[in-house]
DRENPA-3360 file (N, C-alpha, C; in nm, 2 decimals, always signed):
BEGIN
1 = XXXXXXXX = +9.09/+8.57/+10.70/+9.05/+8.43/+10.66/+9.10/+8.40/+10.52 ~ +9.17/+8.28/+10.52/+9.24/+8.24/+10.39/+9.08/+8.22/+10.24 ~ +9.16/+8.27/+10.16/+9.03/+8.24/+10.03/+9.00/+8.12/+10.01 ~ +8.90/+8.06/+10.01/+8.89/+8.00/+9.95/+8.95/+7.90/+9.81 ~ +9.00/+7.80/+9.78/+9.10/+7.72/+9.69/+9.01/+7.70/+9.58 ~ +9.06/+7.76/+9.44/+8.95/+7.71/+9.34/+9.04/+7.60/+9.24 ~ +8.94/+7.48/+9.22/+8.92/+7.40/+9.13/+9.03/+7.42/+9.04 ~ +9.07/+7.35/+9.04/+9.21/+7.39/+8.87/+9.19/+7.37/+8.73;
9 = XXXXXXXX = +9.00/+7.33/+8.73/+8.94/+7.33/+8.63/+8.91/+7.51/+8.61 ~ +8.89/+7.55/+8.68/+8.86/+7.69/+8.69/+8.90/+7.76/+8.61 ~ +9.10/+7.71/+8.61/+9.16/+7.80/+8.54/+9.25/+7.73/+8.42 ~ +9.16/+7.64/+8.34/+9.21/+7.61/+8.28/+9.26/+7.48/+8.24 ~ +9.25/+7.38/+8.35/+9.38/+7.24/+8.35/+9.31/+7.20/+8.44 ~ +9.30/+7.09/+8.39/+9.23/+6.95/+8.45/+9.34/+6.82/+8.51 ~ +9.49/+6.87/+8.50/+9.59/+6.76/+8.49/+9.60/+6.76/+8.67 ~ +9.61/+6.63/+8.69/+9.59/+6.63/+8.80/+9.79/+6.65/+8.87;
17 = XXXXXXXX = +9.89/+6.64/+8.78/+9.99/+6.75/+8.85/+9.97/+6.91/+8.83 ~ +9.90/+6.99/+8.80/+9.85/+7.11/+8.82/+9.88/+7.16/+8.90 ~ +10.00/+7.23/+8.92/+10.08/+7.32/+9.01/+10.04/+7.48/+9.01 ~ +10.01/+7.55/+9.12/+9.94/+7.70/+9.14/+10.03/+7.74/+9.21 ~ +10.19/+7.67/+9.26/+10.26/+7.78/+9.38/+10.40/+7.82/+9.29 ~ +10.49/+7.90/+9.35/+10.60/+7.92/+9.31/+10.71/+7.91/+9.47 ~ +10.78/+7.85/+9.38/+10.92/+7.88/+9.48/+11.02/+7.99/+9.48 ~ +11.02/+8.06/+9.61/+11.10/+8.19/+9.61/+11.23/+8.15/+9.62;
25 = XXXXXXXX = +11.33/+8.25/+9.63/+11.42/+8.23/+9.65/+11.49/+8.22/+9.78 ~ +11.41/+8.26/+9.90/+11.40/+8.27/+10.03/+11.34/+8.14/+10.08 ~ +11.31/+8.01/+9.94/+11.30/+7.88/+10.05/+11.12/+7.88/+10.05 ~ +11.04/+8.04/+10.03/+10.93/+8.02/+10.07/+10.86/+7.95/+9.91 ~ +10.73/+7.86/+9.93/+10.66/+7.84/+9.85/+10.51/+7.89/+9.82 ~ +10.46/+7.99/+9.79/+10.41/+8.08/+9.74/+10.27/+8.02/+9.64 ~ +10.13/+7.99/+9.70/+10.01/+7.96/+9.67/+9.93/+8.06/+9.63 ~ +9.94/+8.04/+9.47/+9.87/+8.20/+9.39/+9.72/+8.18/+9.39;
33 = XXXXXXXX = +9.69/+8.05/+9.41/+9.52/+8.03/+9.44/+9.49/+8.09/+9.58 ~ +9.59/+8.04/+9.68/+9.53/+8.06/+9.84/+9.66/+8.10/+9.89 ~ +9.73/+8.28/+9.84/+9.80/+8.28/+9.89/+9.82/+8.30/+10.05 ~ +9.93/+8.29/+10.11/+9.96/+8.26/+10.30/+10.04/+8.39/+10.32 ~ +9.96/+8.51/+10.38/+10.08/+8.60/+10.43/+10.22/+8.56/+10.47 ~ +10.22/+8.45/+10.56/+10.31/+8.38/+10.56/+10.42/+8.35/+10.50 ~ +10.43/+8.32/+10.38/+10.52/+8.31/+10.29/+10.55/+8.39/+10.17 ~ +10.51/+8.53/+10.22/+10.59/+8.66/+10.14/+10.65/+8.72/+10.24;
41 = XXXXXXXX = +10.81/+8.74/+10.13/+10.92/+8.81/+10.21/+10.91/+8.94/+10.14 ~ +10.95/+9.06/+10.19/+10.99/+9.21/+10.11/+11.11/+9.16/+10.01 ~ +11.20/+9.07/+10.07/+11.33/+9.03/+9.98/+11.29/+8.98/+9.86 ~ +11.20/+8.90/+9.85/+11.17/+8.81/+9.73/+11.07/+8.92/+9.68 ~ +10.98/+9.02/+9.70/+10.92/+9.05/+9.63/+11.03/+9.19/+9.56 ~ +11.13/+9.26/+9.66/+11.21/+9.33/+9.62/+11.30/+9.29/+9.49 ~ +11.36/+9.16/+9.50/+11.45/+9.07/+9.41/+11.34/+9.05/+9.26 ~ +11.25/+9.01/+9.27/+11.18/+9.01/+9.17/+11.11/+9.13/+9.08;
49 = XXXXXXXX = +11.05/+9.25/+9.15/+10.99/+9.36/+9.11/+11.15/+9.42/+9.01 ~ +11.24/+9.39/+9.07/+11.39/+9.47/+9.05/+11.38/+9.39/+8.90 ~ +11.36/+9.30/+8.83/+11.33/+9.22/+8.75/+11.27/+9.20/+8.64 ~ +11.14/+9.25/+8.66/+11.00/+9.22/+8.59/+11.01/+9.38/+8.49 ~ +11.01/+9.35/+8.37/+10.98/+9.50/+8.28/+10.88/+9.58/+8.27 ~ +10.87/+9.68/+8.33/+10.78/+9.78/+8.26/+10.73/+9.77/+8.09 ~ +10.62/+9.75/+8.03/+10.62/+9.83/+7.90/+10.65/+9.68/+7.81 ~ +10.68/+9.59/+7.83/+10.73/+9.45/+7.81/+10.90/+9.44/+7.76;
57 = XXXXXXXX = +10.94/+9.56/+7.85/+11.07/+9.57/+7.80/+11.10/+9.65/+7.68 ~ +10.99/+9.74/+7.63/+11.01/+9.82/+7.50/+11.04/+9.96/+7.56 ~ +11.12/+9.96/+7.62/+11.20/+10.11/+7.70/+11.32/+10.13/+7.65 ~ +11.37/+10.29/+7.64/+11.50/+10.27/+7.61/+11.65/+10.29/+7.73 ~ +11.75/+10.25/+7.68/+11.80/+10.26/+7.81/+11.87/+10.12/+7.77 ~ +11.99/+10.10/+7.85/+12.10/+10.00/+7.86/+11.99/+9.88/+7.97 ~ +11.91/+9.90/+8.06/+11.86/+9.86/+8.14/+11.70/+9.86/+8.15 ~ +11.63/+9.77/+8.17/+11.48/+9.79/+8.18/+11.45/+9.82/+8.26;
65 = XXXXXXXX = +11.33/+9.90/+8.24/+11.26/+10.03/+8.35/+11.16/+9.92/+8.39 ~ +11.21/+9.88/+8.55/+11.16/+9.77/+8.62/+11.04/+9.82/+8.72 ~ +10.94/+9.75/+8.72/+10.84/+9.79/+8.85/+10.88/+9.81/+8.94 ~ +11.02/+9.78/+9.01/+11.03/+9.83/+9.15/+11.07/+9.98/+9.15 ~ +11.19/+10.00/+8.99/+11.19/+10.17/+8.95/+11.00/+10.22/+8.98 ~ +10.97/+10.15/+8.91/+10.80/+10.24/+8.83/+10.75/+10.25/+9.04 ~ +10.72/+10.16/+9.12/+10.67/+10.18/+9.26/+10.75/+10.31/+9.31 ~ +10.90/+10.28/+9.30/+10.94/+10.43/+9.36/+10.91/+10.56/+9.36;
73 = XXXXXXXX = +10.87/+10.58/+9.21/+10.84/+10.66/+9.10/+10.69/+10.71/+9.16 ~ +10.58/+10.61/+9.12/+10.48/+10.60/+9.22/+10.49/+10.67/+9.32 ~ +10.56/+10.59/+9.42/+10.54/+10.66/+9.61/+10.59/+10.81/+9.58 ~ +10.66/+10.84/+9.48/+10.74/+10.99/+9.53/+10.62/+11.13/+9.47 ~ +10.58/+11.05/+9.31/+10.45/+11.13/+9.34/+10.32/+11.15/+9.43 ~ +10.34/+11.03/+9.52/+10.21/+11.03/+9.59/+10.24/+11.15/+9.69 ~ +10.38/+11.12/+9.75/+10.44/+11.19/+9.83/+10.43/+11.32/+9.84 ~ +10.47/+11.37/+9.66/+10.47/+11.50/+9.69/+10.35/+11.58/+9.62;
81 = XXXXXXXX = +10.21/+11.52/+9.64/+10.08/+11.56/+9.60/+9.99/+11.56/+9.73 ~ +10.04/+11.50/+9.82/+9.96/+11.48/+9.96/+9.97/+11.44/+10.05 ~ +10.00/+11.52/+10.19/+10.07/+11.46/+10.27/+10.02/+11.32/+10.36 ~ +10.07/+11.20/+10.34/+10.05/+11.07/+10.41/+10.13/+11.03/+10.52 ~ +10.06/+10.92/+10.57/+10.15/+10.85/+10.72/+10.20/+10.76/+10.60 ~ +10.28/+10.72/+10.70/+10.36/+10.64/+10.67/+10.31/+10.51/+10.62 ~ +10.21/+10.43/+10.70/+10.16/+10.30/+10.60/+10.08/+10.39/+10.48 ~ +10.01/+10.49/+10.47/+9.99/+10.53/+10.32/+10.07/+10.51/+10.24;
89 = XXXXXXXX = +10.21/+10.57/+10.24/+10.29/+10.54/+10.14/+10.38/+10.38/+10.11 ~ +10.34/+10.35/+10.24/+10.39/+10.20/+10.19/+10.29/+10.15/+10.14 ~ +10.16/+10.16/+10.12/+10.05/+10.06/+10.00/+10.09/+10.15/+9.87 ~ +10.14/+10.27/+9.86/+10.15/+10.29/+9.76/+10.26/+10.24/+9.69 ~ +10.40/+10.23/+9.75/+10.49/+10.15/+9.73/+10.49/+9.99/+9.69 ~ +10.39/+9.92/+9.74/+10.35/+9.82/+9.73/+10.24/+9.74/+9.61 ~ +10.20/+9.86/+9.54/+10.09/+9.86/+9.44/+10.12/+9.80/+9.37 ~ +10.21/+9.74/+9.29/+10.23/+9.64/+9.19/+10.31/+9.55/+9.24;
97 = XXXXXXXX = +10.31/+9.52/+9.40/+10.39/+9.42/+9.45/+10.31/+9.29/+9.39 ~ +10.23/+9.25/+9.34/+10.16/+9.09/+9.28/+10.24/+9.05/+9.17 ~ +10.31/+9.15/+9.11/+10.35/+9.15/+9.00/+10.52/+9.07/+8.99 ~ +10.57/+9.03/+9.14/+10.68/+8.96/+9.17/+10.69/+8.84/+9.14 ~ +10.56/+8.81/+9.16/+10.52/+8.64/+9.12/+10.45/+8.64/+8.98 ~ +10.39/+8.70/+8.92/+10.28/+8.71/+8.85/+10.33/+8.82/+8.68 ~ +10.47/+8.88/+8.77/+10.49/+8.96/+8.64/+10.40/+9.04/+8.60 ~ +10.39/+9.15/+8.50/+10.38/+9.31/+8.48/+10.35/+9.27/+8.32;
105 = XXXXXXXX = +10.19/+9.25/+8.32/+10.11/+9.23/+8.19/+10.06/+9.34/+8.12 ~ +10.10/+9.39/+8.04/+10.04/+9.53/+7.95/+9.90/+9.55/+7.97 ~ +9.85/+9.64/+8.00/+9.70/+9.70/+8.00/+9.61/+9.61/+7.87 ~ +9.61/+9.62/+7.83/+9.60/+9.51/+7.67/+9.55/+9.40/+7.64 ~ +9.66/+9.34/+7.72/+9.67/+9.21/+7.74/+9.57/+9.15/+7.88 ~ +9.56/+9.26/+7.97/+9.51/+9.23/+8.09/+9.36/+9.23/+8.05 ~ +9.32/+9.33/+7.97/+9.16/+9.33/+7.91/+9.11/+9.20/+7.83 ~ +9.21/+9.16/+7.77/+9.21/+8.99/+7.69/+9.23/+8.89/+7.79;
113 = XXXXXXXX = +9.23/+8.91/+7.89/+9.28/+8.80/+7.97/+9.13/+8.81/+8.08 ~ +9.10/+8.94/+8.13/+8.98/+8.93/+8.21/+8.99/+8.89/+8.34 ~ +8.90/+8.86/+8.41/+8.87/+8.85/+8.57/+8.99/+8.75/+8.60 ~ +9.00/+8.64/+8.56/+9.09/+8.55/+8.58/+9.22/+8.65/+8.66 ~ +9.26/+8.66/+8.59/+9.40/+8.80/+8.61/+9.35/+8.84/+8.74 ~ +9.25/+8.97/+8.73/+9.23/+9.03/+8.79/+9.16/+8.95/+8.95 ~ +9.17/+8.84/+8.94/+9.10/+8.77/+9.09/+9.25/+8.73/+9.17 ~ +9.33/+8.67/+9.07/+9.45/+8.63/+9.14/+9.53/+8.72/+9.16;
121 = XXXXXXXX = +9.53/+8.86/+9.12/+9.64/+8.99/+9.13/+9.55/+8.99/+9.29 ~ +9.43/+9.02/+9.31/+9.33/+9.08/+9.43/+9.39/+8.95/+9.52 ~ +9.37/+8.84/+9.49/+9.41/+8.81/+9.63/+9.57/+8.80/+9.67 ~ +9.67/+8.81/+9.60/+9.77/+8.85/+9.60/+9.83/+8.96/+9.71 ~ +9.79/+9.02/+9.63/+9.80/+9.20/+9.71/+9.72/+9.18/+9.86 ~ +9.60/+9.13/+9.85/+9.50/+9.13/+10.03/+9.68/+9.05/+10.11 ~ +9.68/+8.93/+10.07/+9.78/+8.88/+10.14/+9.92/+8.96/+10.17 ~ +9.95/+9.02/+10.10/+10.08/+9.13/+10.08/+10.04/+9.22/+10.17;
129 = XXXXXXXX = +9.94/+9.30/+10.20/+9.88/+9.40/+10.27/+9.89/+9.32/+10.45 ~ +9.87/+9.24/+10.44/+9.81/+9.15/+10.55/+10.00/+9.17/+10.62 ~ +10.01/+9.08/+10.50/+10.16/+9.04/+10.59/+10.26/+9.17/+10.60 ~ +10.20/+9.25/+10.59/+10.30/+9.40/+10.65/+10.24/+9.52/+10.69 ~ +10.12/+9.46/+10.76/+10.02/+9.53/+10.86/+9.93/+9.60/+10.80 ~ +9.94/+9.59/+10.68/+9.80/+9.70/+10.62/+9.69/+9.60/+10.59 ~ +9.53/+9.68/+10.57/+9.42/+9.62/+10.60/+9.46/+9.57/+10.43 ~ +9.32/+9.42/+10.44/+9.35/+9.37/+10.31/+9.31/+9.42/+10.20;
137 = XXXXXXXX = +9.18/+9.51/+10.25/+9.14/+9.61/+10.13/+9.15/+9.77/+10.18 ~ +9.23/+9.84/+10.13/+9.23/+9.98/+10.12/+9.10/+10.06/+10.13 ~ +9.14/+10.20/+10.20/+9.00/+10.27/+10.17/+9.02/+10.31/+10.05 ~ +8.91/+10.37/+9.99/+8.89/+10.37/+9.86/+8.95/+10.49/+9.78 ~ +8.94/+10.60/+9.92/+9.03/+10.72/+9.89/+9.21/+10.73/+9.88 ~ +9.24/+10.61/+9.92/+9.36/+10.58/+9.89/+9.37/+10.52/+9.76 ~ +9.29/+10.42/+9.74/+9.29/+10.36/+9.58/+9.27/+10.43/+9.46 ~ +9.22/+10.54/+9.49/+9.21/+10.61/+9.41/+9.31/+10.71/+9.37;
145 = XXXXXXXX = +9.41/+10.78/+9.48/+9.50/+10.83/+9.54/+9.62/+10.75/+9.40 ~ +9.62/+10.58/+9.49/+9.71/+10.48/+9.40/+9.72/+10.54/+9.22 ~ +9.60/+10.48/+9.19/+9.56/+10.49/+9.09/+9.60/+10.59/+9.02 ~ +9.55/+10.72/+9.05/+9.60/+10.86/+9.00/+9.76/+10.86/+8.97 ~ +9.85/+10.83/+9.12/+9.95/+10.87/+9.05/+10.01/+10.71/+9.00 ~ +9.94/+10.60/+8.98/+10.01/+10.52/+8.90/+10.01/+10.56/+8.73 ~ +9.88/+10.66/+8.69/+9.82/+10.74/+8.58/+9.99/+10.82/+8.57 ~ +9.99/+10.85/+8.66/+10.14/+11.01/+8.61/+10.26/+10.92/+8.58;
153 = XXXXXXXX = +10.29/+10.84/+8.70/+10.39/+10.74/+8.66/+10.40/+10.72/+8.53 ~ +10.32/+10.63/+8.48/+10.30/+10.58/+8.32/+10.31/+10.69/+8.22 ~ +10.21/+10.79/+8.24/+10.28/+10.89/+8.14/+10.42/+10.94/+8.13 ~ +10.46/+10.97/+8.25/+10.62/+11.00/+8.24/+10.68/+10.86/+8.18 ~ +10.68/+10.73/+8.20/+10.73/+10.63/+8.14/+10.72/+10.67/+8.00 ~ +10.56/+10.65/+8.00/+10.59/+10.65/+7.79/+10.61/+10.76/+7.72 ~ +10.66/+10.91/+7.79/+10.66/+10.99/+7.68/+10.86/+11.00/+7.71 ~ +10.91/+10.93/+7.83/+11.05/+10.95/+7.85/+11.07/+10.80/+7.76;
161 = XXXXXXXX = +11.04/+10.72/+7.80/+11.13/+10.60/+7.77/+11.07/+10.49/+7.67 ~ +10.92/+10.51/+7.66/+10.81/+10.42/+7.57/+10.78/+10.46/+7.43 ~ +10.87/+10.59/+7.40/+10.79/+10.61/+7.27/+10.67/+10.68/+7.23 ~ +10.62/+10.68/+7.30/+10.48/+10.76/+7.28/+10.46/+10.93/+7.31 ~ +10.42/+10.96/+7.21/+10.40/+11.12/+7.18/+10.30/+11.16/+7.31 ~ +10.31/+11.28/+7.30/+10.25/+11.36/+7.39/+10.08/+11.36/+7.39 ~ +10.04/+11.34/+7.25/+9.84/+11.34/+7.28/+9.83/+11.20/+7.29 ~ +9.92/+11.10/+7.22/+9.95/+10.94/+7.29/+9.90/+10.97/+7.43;
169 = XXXXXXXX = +10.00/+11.01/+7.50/+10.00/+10.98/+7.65/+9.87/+11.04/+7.71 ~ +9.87/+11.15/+7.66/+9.74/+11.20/+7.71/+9.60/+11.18/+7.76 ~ +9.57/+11.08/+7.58/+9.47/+11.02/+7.59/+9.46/+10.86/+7.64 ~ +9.63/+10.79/+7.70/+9.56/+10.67/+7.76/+9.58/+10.70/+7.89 ~ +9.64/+10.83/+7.98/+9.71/+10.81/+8.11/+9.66/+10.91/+8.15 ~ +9.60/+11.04/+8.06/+9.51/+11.19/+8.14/+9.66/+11.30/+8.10 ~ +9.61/+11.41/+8.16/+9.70/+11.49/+8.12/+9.86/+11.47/+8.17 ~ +9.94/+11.60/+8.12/+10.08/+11.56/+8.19/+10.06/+11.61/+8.33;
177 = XXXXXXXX = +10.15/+11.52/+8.42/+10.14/+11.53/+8.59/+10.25/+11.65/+8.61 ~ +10.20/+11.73/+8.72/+10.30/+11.79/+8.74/+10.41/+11.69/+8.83 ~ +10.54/+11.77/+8.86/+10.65/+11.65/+8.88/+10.77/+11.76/+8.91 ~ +10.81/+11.72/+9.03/+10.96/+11.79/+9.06/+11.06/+11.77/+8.98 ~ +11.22/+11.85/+8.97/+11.29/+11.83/+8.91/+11.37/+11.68/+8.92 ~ +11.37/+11.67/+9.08/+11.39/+11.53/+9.12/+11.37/+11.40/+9.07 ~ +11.24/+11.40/+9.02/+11.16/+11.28/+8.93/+11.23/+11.29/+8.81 ~ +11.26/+11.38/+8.73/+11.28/+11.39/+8.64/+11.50/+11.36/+8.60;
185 = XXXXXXXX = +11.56/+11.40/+8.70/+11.68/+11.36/+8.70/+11.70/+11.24/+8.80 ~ +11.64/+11.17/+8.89/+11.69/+11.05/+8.94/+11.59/+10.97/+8.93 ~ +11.51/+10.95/+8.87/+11.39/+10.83/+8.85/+11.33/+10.81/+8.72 ~ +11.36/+10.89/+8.62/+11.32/+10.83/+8.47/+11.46/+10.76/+8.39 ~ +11.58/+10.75/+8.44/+11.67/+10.66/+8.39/+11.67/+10.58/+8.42 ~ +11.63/+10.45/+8.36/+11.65/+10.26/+8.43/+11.81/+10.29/+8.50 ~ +11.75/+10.23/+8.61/+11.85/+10.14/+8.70/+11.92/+9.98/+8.68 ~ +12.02/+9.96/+8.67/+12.01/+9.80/+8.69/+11.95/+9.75/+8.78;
193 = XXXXXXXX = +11.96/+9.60/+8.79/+11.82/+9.57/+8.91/+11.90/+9.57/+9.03 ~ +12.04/+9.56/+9.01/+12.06/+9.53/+9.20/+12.07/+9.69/+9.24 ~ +12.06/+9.74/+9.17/+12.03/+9.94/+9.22/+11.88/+9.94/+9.28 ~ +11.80/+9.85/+9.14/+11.65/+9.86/+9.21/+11.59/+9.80/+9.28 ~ +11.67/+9.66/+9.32/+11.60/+9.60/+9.45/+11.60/+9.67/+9.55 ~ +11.80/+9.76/+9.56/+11.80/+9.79/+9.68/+11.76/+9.91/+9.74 ~ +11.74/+9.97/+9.64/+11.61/+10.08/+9.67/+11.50/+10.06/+9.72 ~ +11.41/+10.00/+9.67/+11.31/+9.97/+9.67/+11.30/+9.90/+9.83;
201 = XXXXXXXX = +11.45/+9.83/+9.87/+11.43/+9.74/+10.02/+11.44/+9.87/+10.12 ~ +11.54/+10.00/+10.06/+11.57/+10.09/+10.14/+11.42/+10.18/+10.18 ~ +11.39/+10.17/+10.10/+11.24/+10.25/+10.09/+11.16/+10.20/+10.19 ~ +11.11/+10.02/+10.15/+11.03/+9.98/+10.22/+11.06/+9.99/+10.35 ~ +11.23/+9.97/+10.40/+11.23/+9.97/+10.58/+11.22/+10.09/+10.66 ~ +11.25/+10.20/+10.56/+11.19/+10.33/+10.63/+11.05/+10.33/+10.63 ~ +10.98/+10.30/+10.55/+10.81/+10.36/+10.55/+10.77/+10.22/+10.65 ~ +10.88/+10.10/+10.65/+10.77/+9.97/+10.74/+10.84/+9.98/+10.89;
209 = XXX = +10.91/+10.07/+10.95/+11.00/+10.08/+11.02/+10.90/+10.13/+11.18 ~ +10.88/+10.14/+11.29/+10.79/+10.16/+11.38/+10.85/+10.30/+11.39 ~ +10.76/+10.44/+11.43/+10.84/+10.56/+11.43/+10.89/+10.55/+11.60;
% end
């Protein structure tokens, strides 16, 4: 069932042109109050994640260390910490898919900003889930699963490419993750983004693929 549509006093703006959608590039128009499974493509969310900076772009590297690098990065530690079906690893691949329309806000910034944020990322993602067959809310053991290795992700980001020392990382992300040699020579170099879209699309049609 679609959410509910809140007031555009809610969030701020009382102007009665008060616009809440975006236009993709696929033609779809995209309602961040009430979003429509409907009108999310993998393309547009691939094209965009390939896009949006990790870190606010304070990475080093010819290229920004893009969320759709950071999801791959993601899926491959979830991968090789526990073995999943296949839609497991596609919500894991999908975990910062809100962030196509909505962009990749620093931890920081997201605590200064509050539920707001955090109501429209939630229904974002239910719709995302929806429209490529997963339930709208996760079991919890999976989110937690997410969570963990989005934790390892991030420390590998900031102690390879963000600058931050080793008891830095420590104490915002938990200890260092263990990590194959793999992660470490083909997934902590930024990609350009048409490398990371099309990863990220290659990825998704294997794991959304019927066996």
């Amino acid at each position: 069932m679609a959410a509910k549509r809140r007031p555009a006093s809610e969030f701020g703006s009382s102007s009665h042109a008060f616009r809440a959608w975006q236009r993709m590039l696929s033609g779809r128009r995209l309602d961040l109050l009430d979003p429509s499974p409907l009108d999310i493509e993998i393309e547009d969310i691939a094209h965009g994640l390939a896009r949006v900076a990790r870190w606010n772009g304070q990475t080093e590297g010819a290229h920004i260390f893009s969320v759709a690098q950071h999801s791959l990065l993601a899926e491959l530690i979830a991968h090789q910490r526990v073995r999943l079906d296949r839609s497991h690893r596609l919500a894991v691949l999908l975990h910062d898919a809100p962030e196509y329309v909505i962009g990749d806000m620093i931890s920081p910034f997201k605590t200064v900003i509050g539920d707001a944020y955090k109501s429209v990322e939630a229904r974002l993602l239910s719709a995302i889930h929806l429209r490529f067959g997963l339930p709208a809310a996760l079991p919890s053991s999976l989110v937690d699963l997410i969570k963990s290795c989005d934790r390892a992700a991030a420390y590998l980001e900031a102690t390879r490419l963000a600058g931050f020392s080793l008891s830095e990382a420590r104490r915002f992300f938990g200890p260092p993750p263990k990590f194959s040699p793999v992660i470490e020579r083909d997934y902590l170099a930024p990609w350009p983004a048409e490398m990371a879209q099309a990863r990220y699309l290659e990825r998704f049609r294997k794991l959304a693929e019927k066996p």
